[in-house]
Predicted model as a PDB file, atoms N, CA, C, CB and O in Angstrom, pLDDT in the B-factor column:
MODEL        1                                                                  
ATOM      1  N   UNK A   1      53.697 -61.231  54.811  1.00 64.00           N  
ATOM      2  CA  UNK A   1      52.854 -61.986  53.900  1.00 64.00           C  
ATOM      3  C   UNK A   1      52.963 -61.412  52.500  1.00 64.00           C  
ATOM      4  CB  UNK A   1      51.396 -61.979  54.373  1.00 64.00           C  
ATOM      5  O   UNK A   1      52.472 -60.322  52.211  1.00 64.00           O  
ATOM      6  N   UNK A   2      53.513 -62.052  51.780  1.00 69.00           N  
ATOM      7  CA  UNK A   2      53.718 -61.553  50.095  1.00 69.00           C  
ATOM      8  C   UNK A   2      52.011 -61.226  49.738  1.00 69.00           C  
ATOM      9  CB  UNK A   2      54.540 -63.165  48.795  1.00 69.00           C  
ATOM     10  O   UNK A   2      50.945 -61.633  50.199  1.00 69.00           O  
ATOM     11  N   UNK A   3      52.281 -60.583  49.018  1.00 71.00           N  
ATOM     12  CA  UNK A   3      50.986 -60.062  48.206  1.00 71.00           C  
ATOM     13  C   UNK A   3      50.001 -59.372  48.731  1.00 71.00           C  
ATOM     14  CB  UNK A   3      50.298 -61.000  47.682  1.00 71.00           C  
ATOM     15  O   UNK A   3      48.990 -59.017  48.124  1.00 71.00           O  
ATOM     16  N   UNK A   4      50.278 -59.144  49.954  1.00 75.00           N  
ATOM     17  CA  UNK A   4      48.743 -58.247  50.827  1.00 75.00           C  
ATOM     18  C   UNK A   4      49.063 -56.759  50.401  1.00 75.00           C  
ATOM     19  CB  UNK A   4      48.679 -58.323  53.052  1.00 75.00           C  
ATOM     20  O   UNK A   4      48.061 -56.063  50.240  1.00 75.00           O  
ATOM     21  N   UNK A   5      50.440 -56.075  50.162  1.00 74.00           N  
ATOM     22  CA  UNK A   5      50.345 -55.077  49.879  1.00 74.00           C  
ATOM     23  C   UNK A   5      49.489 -55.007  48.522  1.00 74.00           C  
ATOM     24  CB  UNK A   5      51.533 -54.615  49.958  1.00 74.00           C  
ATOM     25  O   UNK A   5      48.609 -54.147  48.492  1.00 74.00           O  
ATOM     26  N   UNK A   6      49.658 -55.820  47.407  1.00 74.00           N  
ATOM     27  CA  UNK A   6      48.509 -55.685  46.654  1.00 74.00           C  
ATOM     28  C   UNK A   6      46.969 -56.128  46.468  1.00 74.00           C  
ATOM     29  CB  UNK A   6      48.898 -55.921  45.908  1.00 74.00           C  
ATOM     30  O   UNK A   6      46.280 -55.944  45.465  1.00 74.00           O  
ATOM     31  N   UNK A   7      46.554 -56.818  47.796  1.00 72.00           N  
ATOM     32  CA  UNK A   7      45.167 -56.922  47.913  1.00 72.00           C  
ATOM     33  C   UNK A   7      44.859 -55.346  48.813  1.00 72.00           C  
ATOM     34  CB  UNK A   7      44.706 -58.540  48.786  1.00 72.00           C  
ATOM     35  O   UNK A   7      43.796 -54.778  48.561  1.00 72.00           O  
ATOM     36  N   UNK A   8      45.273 -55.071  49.253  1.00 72.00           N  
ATOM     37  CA  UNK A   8      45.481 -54.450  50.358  1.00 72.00           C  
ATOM     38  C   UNK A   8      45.182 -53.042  49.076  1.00 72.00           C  
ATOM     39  CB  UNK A   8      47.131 -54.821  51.398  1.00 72.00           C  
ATOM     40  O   UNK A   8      44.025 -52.708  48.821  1.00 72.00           O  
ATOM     41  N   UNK A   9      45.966 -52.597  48.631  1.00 75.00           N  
ATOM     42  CA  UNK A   9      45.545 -51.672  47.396  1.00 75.00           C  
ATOM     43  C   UNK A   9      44.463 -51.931  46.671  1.00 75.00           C  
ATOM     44  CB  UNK A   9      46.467 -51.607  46.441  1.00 75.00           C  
ATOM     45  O   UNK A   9      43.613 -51.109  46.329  1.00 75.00           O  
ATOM     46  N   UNK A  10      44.490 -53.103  46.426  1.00 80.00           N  
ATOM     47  CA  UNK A  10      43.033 -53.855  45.343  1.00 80.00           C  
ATOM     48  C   UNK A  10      41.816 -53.273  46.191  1.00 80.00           C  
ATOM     49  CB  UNK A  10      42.867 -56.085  45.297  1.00 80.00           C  
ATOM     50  O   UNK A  10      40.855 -52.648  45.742  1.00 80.00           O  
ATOM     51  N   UNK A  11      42.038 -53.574  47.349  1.00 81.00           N  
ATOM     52  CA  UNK A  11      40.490 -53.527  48.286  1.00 81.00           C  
ATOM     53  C   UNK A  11      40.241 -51.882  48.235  1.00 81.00           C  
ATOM     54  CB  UNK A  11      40.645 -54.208  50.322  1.00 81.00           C  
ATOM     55  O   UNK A  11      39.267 -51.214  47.886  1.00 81.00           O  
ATOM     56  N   UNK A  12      41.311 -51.596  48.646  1.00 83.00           N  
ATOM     57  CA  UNK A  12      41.608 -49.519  49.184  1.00 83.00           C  
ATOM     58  C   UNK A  12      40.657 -49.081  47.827  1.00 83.00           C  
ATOM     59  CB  UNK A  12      44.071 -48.514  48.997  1.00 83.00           C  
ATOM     60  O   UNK A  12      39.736 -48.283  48.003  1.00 83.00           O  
ATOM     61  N   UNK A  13      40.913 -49.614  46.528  1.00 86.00           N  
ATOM     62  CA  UNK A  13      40.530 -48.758  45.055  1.00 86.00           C  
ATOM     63  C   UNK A  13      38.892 -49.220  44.602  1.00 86.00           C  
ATOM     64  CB  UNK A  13      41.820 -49.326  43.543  1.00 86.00           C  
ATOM     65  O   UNK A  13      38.071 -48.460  44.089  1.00 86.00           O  
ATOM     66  N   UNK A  14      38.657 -50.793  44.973  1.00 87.00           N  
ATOM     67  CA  UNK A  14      37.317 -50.430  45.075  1.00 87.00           C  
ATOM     68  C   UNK A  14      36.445 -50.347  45.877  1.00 87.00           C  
ATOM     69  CB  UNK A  14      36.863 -50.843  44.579  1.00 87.00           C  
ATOM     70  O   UNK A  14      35.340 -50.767  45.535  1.00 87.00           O  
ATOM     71  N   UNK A  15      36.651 -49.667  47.495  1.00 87.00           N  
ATOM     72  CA  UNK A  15      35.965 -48.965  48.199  1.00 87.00           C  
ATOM     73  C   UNK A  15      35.857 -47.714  47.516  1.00 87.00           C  
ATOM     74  CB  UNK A  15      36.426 -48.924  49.425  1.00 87.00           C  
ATOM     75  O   UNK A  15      34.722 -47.311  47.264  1.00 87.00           O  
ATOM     76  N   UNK A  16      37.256 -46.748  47.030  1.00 89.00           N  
ATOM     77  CA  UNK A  16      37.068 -45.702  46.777  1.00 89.00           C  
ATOM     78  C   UNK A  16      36.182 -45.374  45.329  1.00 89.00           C  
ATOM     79  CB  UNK A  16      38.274 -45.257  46.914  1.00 89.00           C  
ATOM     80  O   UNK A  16      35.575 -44.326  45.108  1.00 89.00           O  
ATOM     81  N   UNK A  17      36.282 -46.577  44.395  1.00 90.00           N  
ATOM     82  CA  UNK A  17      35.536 -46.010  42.989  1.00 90.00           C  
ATOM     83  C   UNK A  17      34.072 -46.610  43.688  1.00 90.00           C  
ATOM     84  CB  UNK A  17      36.164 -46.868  41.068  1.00 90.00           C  
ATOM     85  O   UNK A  17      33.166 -46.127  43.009  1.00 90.00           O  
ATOM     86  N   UNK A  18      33.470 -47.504  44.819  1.00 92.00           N  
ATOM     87  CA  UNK A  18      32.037 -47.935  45.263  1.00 92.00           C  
ATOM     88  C   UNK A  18      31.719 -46.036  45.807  1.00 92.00           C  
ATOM     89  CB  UNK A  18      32.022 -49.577  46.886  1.00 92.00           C  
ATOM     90  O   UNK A  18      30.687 -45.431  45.519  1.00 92.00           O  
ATOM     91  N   UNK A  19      32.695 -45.538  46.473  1.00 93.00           N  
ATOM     92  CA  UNK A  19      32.353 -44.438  46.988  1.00 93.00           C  
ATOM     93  C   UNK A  19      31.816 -43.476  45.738  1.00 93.00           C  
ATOM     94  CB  UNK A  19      33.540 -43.924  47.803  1.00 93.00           C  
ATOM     95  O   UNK A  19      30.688 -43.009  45.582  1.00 93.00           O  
ATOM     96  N   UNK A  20      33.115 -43.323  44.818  1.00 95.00           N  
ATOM     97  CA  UNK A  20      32.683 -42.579  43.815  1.00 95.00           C  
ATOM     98  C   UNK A  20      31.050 -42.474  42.891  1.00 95.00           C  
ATOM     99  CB  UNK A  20      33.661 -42.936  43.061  1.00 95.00           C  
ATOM    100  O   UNK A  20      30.309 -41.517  42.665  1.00 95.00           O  
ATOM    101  N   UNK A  21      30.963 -43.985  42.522  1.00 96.00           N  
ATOM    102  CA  UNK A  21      29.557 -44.023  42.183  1.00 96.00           C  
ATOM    103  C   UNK A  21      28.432 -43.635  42.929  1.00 96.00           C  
ATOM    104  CB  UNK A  21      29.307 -45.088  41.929  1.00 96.00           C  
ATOM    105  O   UNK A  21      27.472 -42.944  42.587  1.00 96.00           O  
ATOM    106  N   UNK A  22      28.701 -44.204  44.049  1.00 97.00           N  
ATOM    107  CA  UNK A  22      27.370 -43.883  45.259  1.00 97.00           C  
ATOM    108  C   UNK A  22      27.238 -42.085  45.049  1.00 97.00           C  
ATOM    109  CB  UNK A  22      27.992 -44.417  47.430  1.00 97.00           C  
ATOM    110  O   UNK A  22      26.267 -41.511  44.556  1.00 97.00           O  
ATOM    111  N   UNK A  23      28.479 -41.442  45.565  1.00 97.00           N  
ATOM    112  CA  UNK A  23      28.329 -40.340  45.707  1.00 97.00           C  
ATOM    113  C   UNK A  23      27.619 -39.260  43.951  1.00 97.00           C  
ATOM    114  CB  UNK A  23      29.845 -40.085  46.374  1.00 97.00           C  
ATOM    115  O   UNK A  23      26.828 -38.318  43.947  1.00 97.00           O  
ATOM    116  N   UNK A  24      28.270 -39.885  42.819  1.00 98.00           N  
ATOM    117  CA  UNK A  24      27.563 -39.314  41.787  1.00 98.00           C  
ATOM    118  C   UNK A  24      26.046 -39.910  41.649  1.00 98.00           C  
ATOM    119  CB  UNK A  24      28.386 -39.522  40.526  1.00 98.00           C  
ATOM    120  O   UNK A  24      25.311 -39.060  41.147  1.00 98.00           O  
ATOM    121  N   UNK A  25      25.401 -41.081  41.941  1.00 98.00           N  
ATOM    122  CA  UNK A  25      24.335 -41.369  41.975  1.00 98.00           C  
ATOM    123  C   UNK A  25      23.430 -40.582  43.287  1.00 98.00           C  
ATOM    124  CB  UNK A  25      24.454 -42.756  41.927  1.00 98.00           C  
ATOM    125  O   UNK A  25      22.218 -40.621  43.503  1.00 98.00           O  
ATOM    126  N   UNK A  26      24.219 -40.070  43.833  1.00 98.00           N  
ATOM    127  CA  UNK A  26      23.432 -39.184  45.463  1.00 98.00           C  
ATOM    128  C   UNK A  26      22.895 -37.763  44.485  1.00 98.00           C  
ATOM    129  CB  UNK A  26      25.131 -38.491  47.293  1.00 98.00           C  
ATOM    130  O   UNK A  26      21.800 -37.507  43.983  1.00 98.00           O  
ATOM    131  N   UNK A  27      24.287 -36.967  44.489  1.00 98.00           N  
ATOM    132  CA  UNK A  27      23.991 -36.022  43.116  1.00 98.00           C  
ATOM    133  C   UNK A  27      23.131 -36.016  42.142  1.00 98.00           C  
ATOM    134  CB  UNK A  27      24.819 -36.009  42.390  1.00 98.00           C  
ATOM    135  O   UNK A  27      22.341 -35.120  41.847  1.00 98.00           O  
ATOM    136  N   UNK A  28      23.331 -37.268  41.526  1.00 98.00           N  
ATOM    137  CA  UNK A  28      22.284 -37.196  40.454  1.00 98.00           C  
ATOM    138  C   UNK A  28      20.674 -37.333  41.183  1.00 98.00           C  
ATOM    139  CB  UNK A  28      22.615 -38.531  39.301  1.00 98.00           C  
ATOM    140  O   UNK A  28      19.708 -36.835  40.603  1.00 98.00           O  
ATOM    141  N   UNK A  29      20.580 -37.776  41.987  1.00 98.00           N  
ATOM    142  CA  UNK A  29      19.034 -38.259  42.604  1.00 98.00           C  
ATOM    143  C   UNK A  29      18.929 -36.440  42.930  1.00 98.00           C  
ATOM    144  CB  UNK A  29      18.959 -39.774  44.448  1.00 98.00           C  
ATOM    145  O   UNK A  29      18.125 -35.715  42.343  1.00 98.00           O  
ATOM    146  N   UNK A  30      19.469 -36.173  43.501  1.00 98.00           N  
ATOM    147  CA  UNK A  30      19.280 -34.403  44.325  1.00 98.00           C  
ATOM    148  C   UNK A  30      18.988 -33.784  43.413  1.00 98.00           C  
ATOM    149  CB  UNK A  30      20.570 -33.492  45.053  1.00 98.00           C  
ATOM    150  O   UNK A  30      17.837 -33.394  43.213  1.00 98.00           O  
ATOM    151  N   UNK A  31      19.976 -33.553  42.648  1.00 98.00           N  
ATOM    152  CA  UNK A  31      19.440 -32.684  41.141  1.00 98.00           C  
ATOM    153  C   UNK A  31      18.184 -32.866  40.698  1.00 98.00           C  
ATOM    154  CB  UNK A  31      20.199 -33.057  39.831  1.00 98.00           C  
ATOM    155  O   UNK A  31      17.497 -31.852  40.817  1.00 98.00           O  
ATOM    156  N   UNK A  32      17.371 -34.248  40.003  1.00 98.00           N  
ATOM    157  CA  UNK A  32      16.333 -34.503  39.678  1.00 98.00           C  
ATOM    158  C   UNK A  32      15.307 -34.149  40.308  1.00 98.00           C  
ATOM    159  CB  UNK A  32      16.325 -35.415  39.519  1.00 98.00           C  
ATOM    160  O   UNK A  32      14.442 -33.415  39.830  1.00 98.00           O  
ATOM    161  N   UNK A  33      15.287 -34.708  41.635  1.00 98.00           N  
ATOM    162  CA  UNK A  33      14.420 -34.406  42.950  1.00 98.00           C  
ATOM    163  C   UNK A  33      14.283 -32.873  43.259  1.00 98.00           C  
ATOM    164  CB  UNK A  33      15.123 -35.115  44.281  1.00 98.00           C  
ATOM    165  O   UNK A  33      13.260 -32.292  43.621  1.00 98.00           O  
ATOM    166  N   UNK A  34      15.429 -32.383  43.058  1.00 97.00           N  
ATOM    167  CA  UNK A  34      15.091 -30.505  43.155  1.00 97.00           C  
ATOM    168  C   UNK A  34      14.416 -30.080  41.827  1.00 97.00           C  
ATOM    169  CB  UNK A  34      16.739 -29.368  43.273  1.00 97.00           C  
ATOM    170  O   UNK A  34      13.727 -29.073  41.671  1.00 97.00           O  
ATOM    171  N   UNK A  35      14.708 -30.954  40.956  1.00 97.00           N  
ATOM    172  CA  UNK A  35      14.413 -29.749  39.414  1.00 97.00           C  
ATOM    173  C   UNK A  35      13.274 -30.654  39.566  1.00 97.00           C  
ATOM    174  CB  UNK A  35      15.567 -29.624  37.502  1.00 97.00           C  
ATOM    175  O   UNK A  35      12.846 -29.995  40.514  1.00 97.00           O  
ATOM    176  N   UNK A  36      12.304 -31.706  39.443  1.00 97.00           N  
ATOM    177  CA  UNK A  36      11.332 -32.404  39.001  1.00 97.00           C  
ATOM    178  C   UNK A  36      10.024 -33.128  40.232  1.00 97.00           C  
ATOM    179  CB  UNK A  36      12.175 -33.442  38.206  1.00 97.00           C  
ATOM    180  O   UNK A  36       8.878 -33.565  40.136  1.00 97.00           O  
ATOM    181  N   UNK A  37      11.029 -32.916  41.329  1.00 97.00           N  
ATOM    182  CA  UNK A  37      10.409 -33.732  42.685  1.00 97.00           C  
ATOM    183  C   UNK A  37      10.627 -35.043  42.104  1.00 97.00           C  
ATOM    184  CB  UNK A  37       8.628 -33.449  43.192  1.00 97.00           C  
ATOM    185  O   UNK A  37      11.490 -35.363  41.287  1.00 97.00           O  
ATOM    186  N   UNK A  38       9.234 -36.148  42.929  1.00 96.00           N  
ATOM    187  CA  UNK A  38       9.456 -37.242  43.420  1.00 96.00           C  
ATOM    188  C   UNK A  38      10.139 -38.100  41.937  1.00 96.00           C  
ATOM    189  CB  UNK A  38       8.022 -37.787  44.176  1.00 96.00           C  
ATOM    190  O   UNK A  38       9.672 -37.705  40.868  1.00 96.00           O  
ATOM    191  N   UNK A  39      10.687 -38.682  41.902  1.00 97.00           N  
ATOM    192  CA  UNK A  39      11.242 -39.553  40.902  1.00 97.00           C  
ATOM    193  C   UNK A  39      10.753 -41.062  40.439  1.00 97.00           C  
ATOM    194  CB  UNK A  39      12.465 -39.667  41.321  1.00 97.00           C  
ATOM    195  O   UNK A  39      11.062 -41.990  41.186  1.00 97.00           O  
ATOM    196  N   UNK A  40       9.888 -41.390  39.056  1.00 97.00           N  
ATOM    197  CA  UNK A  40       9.452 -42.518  38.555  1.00 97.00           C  
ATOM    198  C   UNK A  40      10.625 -43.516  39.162  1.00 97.00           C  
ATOM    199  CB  UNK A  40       9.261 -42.431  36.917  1.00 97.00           C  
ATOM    200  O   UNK A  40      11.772 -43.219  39.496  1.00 97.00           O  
ATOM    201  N   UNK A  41       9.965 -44.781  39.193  1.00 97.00           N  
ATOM    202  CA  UNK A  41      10.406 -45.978  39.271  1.00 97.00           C  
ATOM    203  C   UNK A  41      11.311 -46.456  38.506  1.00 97.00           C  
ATOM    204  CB  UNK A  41       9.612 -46.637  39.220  1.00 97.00           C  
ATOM    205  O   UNK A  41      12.281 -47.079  38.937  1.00 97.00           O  
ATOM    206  N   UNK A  42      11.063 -46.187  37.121  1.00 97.00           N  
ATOM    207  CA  UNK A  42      12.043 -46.490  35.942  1.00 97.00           C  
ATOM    208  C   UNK A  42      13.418 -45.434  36.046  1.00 97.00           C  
ATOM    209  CB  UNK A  42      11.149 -46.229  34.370  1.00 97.00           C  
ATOM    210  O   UNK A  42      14.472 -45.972  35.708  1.00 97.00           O  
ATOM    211  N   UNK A  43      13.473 -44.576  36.304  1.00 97.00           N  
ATOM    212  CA  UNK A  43      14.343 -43.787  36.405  1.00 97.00           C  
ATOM    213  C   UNK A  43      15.299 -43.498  37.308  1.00 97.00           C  
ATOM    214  CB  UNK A  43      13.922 -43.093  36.268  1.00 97.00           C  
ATOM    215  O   UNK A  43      16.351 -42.926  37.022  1.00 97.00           O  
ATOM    216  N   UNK A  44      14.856 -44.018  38.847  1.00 97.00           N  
ATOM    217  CA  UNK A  44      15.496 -44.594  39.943  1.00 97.00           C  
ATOM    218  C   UNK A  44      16.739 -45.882  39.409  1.00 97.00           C  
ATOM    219  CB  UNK A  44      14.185 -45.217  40.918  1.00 97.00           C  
ATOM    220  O   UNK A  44      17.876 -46.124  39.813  1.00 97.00           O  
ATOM    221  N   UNK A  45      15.964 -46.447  38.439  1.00 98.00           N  
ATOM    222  CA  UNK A  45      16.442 -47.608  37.960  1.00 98.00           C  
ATOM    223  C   UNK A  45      17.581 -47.751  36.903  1.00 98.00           C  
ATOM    224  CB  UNK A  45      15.422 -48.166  37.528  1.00 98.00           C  
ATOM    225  O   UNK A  45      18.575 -48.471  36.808  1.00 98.00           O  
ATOM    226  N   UNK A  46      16.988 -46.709  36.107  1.00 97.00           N  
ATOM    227  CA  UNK A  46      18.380 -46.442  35.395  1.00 97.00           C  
ATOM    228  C   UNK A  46      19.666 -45.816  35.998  1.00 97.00           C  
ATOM    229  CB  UNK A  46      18.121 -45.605  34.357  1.00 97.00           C  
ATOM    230  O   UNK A  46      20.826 -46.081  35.680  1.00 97.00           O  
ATOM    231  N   UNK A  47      19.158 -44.780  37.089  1.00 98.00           N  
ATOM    232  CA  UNK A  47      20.874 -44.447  37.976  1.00 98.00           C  
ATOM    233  C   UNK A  47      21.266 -45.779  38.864  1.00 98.00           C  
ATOM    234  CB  UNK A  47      20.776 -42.853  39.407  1.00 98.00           C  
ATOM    235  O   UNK A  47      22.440 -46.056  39.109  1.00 98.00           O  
ATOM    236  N   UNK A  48      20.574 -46.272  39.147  1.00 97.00           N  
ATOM    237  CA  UNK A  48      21.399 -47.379  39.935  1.00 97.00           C  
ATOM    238  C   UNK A  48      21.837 -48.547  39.690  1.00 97.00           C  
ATOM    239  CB  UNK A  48      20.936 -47.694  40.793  1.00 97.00           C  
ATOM    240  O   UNK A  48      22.428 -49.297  40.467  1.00 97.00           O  
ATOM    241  N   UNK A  49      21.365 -48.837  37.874  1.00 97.00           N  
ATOM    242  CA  UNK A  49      21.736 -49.636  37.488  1.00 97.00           C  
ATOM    243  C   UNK A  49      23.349 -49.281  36.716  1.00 97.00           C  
ATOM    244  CB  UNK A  49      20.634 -50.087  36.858  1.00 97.00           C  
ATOM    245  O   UNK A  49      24.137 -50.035  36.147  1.00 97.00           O  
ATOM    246  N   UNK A  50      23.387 -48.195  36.920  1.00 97.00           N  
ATOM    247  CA  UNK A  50      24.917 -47.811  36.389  1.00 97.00           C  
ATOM    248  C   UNK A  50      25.770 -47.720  37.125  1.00 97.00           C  
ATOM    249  CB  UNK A  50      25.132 -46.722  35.799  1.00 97.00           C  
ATOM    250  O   UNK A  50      25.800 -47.128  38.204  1.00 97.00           O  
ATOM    251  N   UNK A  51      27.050 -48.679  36.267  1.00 95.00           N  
ATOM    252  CA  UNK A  51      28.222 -48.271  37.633  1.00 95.00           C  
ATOM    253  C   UNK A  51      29.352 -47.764  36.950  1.00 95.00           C  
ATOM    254  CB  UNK A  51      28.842 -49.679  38.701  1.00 95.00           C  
ATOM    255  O   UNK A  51      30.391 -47.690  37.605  1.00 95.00           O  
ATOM    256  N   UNK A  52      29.363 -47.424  35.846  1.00 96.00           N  
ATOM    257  CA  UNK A  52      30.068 -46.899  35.418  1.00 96.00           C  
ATOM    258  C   UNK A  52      30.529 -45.138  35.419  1.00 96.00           C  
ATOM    259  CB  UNK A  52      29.781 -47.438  34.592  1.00 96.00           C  
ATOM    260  O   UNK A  52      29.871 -44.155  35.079  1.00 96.00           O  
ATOM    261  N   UNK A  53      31.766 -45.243  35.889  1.00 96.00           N  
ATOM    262  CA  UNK A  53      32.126 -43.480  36.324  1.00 96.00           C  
ATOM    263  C   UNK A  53      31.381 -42.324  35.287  1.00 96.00           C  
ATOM    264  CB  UNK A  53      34.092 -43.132  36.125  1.00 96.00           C  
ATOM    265  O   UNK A  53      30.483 -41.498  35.448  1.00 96.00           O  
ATOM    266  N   UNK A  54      32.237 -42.721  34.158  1.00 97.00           N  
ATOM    267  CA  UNK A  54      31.969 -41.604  33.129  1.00 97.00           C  
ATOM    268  C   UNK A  54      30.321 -41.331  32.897  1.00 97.00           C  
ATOM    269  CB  UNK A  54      32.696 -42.069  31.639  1.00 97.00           C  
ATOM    270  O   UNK A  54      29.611 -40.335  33.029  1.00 97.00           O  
ATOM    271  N   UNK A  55      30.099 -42.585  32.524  1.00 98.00           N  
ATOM    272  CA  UNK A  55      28.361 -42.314  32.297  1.00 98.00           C  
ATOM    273  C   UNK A  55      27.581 -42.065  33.223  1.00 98.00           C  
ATOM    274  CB  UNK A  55      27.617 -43.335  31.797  1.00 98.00           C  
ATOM    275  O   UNK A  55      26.469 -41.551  33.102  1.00 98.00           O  
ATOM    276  N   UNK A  56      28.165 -42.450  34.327  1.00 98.00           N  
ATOM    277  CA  UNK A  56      27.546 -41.618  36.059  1.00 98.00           C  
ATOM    278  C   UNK A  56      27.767 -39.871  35.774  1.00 98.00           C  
ATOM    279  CB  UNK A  56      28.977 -42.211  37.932  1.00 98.00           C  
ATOM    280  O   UNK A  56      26.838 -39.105  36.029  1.00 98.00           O  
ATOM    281  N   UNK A  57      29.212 -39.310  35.175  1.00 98.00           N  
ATOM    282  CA  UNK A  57      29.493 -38.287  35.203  1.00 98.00           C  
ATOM    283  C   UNK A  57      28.729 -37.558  34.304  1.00 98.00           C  
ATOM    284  CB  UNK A  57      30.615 -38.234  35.129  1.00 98.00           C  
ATOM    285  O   UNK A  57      28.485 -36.390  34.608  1.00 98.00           O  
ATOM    286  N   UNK A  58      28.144 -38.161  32.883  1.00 98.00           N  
ATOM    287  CA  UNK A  58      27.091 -37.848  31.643  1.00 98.00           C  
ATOM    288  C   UNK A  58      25.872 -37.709  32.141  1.00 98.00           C  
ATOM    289  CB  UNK A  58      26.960 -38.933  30.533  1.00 98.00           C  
ATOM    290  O   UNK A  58      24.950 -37.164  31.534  1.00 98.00           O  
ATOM    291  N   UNK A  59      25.783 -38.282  33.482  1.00 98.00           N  
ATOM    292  CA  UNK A  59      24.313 -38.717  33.622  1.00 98.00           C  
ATOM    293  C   UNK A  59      23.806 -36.870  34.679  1.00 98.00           C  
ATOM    294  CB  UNK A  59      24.169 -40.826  34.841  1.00 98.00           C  
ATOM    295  O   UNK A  59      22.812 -36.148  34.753  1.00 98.00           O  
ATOM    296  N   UNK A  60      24.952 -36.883  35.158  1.00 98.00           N  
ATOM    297  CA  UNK A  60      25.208 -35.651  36.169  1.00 98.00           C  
ATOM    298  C   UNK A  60      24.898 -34.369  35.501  1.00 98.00           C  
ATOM    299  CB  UNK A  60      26.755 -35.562  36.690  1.00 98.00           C  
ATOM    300  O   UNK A  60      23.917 -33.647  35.684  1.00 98.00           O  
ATOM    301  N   UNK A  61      26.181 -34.158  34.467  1.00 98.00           N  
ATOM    302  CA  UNK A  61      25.930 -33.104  33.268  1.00 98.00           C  
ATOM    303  C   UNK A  61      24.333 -32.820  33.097  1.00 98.00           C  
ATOM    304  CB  UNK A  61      26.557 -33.749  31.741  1.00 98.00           C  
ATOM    305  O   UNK A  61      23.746 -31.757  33.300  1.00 98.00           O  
ATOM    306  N   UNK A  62      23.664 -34.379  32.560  1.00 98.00           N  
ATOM    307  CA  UNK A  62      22.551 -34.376  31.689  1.00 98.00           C  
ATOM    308  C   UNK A  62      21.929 -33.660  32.844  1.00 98.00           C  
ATOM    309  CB  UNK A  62      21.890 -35.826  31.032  1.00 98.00           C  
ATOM    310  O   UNK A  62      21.980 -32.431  32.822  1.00 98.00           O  
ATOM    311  N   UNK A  63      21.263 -34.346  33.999  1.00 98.00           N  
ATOM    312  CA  UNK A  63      20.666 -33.734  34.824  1.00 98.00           C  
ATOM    313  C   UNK A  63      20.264 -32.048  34.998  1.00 98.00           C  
ATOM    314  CB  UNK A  63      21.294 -34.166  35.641  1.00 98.00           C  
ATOM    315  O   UNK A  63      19.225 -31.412  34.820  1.00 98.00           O  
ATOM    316  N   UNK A  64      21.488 -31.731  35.386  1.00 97.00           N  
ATOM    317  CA  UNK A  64      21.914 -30.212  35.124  1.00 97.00           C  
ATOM    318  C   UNK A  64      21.188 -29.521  34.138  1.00 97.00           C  
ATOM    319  CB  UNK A  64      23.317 -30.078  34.693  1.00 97.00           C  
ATOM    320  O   UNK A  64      20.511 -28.531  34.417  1.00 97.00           O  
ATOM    321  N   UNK A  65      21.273 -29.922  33.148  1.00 98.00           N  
ATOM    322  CA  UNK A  65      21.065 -29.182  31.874  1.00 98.00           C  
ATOM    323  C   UNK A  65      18.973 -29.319  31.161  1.00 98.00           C  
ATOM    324  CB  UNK A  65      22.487 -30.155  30.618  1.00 98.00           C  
ATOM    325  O   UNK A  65      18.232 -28.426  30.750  1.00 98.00           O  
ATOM    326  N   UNK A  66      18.750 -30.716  31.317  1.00 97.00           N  
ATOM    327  CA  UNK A  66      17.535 -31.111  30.999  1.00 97.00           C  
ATOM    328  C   UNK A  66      16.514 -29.822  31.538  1.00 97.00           C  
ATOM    329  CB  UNK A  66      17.283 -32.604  31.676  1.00 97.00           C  
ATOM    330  O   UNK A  66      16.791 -28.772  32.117  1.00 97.00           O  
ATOM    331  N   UNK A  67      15.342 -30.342  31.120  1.00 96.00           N  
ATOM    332  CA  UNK A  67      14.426 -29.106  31.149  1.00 96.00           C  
ATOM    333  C   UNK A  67      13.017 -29.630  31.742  1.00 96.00           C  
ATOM    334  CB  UNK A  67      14.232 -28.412  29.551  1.00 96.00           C  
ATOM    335  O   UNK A  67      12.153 -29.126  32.458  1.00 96.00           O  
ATOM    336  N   UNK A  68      13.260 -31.367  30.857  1.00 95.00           N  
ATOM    337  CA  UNK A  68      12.362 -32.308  31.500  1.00 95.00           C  
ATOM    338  C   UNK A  68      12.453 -33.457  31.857  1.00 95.00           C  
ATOM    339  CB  UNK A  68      11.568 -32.441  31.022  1.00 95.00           C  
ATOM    340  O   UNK A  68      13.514 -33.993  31.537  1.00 95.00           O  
ATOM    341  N   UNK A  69      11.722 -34.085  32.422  1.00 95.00           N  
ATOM    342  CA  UNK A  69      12.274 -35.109  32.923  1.00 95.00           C  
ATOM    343  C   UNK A  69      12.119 -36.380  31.933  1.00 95.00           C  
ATOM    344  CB  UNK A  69      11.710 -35.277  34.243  1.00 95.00           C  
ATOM    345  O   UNK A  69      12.542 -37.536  31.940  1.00 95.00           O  
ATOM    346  N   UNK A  70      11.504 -35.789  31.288  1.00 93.00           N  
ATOM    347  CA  UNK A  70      11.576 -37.261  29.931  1.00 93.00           C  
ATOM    348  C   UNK A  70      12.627 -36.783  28.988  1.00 93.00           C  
ATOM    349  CB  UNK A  70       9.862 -37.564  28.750  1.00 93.00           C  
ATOM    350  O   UNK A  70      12.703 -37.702  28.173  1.00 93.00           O  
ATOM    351  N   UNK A  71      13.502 -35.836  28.630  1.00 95.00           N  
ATOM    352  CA  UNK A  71      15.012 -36.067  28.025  1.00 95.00           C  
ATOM    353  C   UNK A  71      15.819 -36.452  28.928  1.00 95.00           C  
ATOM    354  CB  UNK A  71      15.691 -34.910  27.424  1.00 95.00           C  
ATOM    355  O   UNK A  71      16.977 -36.250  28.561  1.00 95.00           O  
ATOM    356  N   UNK A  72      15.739 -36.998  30.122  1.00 95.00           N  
ATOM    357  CA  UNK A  72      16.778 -38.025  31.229  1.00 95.00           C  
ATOM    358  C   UNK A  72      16.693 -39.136  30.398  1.00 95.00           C  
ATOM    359  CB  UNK A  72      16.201 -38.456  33.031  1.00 95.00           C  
ATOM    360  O   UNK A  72      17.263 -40.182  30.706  1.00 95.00           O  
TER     361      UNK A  72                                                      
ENDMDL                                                                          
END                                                                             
């Protein structure tokens, strides 16, 4: 069948970048939840409304580093 090798890749890359996000949005929830406990509503909202890698990866950094939970 022509072309399945490239759906077939198409599908493989966004399971793996759905994985990627999930897994930096897991991270980011853990981090918060250890440094701050239970986590506002609004703020749940902003990690999961992102699907973008890099700013998933900014969002990770930020976590890390913050002091409170209102510079998230």
């Amino acid at each position: 069948y022509p072309g399945i090798g490239k759906a077939l890749k198409t599908g493989k890359e966004k399971f793996i970048k759905e994985g990627l996000q999930q897994g930096l949005k897991d991270s980011i929830f853990e981090i918060l939840e250890l440094k701050f406990g239970v986590l506002p509503e609004d703020v749940k909202a902003k990690i999961n409304s992102t699907d973008d890698i890099e700013t998933l990866k900014e969002m990770r950094k930020k976590a890390i580093l913050i002091q409170s939970l209102d510079e998230f």
